[in-house]
C-alpha positions in Angstrom: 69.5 111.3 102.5 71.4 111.2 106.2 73.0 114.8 106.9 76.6 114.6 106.8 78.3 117.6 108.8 82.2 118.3 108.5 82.4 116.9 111.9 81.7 113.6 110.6 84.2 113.9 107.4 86.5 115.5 109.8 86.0 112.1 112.1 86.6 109.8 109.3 89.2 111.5 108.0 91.0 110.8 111.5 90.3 107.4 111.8 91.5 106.8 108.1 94.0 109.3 106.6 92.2 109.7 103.4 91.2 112.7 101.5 88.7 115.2 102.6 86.2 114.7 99.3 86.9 111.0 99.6 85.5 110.8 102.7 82.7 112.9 102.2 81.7 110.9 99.0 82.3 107.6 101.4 79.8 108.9 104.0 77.2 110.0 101.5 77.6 106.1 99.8 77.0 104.7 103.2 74.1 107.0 104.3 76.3 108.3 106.9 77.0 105.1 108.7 80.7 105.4 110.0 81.3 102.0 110.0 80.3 101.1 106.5 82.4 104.5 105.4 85.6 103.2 106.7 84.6 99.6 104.9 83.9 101.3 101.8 87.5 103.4 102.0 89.4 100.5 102.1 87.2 98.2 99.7 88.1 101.2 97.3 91.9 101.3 98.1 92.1 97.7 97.0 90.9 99.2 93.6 93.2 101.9 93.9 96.0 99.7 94.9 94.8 97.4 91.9 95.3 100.0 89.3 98.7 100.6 90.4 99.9 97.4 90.4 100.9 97.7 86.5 103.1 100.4 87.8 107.0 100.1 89.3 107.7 101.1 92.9 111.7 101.2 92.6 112.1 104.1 95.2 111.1 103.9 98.6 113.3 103.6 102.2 115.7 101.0 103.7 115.1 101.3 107.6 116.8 99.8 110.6 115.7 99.7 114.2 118.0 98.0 117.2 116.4 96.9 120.6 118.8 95.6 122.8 120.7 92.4 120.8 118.1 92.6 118.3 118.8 95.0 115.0 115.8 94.5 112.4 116.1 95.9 108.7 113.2 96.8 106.0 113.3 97.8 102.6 109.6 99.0 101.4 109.4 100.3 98.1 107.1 103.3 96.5 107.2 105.1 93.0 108.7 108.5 93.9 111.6 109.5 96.2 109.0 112.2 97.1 106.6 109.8 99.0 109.6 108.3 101.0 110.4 111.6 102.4 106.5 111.4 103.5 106.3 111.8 107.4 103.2 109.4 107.4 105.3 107.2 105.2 108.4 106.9 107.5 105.9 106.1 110.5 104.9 103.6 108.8 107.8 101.9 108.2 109.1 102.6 111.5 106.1 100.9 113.1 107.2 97.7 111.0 110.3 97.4 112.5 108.7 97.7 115.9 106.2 95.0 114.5 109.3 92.9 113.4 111.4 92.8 116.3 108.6 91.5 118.4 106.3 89.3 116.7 109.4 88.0 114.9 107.5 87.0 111.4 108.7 84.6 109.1 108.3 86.4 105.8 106.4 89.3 104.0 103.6 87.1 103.8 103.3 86.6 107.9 104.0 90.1 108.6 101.1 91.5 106.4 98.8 89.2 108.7 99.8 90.9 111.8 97.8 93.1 113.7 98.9 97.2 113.3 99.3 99.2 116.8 97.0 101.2 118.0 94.3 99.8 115.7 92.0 97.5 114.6 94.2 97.1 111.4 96.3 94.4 110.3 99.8 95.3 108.3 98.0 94.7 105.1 95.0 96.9 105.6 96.8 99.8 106.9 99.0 99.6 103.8 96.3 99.7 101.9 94.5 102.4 103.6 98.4 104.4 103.4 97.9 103.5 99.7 94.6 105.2 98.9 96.1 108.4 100.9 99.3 109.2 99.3 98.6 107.6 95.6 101.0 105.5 94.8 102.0 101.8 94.8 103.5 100.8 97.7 105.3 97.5 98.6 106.8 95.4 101.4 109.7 94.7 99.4 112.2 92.5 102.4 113.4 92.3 106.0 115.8 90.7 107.9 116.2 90.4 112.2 119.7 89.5 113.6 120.4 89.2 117.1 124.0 89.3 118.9 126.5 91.9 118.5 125.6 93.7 115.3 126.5 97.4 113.7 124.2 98.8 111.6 124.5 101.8 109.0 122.4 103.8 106.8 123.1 105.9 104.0 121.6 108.8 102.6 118.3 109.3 104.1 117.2 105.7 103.7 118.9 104.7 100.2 121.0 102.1 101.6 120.8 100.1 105.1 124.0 97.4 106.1 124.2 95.3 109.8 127.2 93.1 110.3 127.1 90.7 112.7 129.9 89.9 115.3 131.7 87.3 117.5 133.4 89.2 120.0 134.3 88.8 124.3 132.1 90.7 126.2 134.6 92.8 127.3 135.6 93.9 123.8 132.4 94.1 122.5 131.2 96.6 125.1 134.4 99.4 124.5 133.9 102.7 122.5 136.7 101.6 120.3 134.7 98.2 119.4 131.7 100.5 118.4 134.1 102.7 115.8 135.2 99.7 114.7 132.3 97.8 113.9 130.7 100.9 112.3 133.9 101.0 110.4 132.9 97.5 108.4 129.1 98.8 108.1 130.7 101.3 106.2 132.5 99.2 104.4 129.9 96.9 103.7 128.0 100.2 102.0 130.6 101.6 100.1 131.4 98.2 98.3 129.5 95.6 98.4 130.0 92.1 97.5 128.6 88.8 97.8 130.4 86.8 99.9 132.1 87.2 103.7 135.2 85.2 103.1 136.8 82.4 100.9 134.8 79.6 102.6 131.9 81.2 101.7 131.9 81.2 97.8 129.5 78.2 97.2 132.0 75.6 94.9 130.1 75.6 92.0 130.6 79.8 91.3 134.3 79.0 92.3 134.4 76.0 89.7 133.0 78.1 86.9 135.6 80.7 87.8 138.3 78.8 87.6 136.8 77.3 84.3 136.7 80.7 82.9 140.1 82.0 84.0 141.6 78.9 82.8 140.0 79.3 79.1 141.5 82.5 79.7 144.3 81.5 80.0 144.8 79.0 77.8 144.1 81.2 74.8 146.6 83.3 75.4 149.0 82.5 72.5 152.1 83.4 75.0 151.0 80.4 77.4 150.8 78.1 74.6 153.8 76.4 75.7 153.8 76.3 79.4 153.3 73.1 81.8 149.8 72.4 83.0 151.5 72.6 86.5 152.2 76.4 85.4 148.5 76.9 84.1 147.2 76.2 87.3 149.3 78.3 89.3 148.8 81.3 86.9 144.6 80.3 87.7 145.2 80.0 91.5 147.2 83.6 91.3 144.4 84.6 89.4 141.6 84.0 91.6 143.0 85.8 94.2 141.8 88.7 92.8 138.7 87.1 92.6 138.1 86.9 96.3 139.3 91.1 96.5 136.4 91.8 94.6 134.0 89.2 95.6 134.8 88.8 99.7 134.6 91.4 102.5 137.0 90.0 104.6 139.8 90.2 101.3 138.9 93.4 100.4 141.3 96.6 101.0 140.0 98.2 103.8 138.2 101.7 103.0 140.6 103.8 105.9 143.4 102.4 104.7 144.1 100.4 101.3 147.5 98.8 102.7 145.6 97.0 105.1 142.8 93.7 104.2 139.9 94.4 106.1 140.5 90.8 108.0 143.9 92.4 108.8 142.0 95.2 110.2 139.8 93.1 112.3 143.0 91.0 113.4 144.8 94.3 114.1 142.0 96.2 116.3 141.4 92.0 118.0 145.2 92.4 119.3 144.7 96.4 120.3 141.9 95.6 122.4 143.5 92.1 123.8 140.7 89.5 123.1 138.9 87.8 120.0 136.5 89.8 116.9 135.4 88.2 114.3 133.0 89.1 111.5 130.2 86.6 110.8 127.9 87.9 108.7 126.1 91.2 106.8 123.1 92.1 105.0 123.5 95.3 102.6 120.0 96.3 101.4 120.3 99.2 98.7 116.5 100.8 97.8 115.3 99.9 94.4 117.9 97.3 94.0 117.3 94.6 91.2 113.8 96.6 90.2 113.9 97.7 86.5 112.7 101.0 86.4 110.3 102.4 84.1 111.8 104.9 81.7 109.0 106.8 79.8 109.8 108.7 76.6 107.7 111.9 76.7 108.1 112.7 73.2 106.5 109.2 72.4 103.9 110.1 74.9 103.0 112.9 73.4 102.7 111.3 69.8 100.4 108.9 70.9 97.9 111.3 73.1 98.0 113.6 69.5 96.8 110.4 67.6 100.3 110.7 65.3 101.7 107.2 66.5 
């Protein structure tokens, strides 16, 4: 049996993360070859990472870098709100965006083959070595790049993460008053989100079935019984205004100041600044979002550990 010292659990432990007694164990298993230690670490957090997979991550952290004209944005999910506060955690997900804005991948799937700085580690296996560490499941939920003239906001320590993109002159673009501005819309953006930047953008088919609706609507209304078709779709037209308030950023009431649109807010900070802004797109990514969470009833729990369920 090969004499393993703390110096070599303490070495493996730095070149891995994981626990103490799991690399001691690792060691022991490998006859003390470092090499086949590390192997056997991660070949056992795939099984780790296997047993959670029945779990939910619905926690985690929405992050957002900026190099130059490039912004990048990540969502990566865990179980607990606990393990995104983890400082090894937020490195990692920081080290992503780095990742991101210069290899550019494709997708989730491309970025998990890229190689991890400052080791011999891909994406995929340092998440799973980051998995058998802190103990819970882990996941490379979304990203998005966007270069040009972007703002970018987070909210709350990493629960919500919004860039906007912008068309703007050069000279605009680069004035303190643009910057307050365009973090005004990220803000926006957070505090109410919606689907759509504008009118043109509400695809024709969700607009079709919202007229459909609003005119069934109408038309049941016993006091419209009477009225001209001509009158109907007026009343739906009127109607689907409010629609667009509630479904388009550019028609919503601005969040400063609820007498103004936000497009007349755009238009209005365009002519202060004497040349051309225009909103062209945003991304809102909210932790957790869309993930059904588990809800566990501990009195059940307890009923069936006692045998009485």
């Amino acid at each position: 049996m090969a004499n393993i010292t703390a110096k070599d659990v303490a070495d493996l432990r730095a070149k891995t993360n994981a626990g103490i007694m799991e690399c001691k164990k690792a060691l022991v298993d490998a006859g003390g070859d470092m090499e086949k230690a590390i192997k056997l670490l991660r070949e056992r957090g795939l099984v780790a990472q296997a047993k959670k997979e029945s779990r939910i991550a619905a926690d985690g952290l929405v992050s957002i870098r900026k190099e130059g004209d490039v912004a990048a944005m990540i969502e990566v999910n865990t179980e607990t709100d606990f393990v995104a506060k983890n400082d090894i955690f937020r490195a990692y997900v920081d080290n992503l965006l780095g990742i991101i804005i210069e290899k550019r991948p494709a997708d989730v799937a491309e970025l998990l083959t890229l190689p991890y700085p400052e080791s011999d580690f891909t994406v995929e296996t340092k998440l799973q070595d980051l998995i058998l560490v802190i103990k819970e499941k882990i996941t490379i939920r979304r990203f998005v790049i966007v270069e040009g003239i972007t703002s970018t906001y987070t909210h709350g320590m990493g629960a919500i993460g919004v860039i906007v993109k912008f068309d703007a002159d050069k000279n605009v673009a680069e004035r303190p008053e643009f910057e307050e501005f365009a973090k005004n819309i990220a803000l926006q953006v957070c505090a109410y989100p919606v689907a759509y930047l504008d009118r043109d953008s509400v695809p024709a088919d969700v607009l079709e079935e919202e007229k459909t609706i609003l005119m069934t609507q109408i038309k049941n209304d016993p006091a419209n019984l009477k009225k001209p078709p001509q009158v109907i779709e007026k009343m739906v037209l009127g109607r689907l205004g409010k629609f667009f308030e509630n479904n388009c950023l550019l028609e919503q009431a601005y969040v400063k100041d609820d007498a103004l649109k936000v497009s007349q807010y755009v238009e209005a900070t365009a002519r202060e600044l004497g040349g051309s802004i225009k909103v062209t797109g945003f991304w809102r990514y909210e932790k957790g979002e869309g993930i059904q969470k588990r809800e566990d009833n501990f009195a059940d729990e307890v009923a069936k550990l006692t045998g009485q369920q």
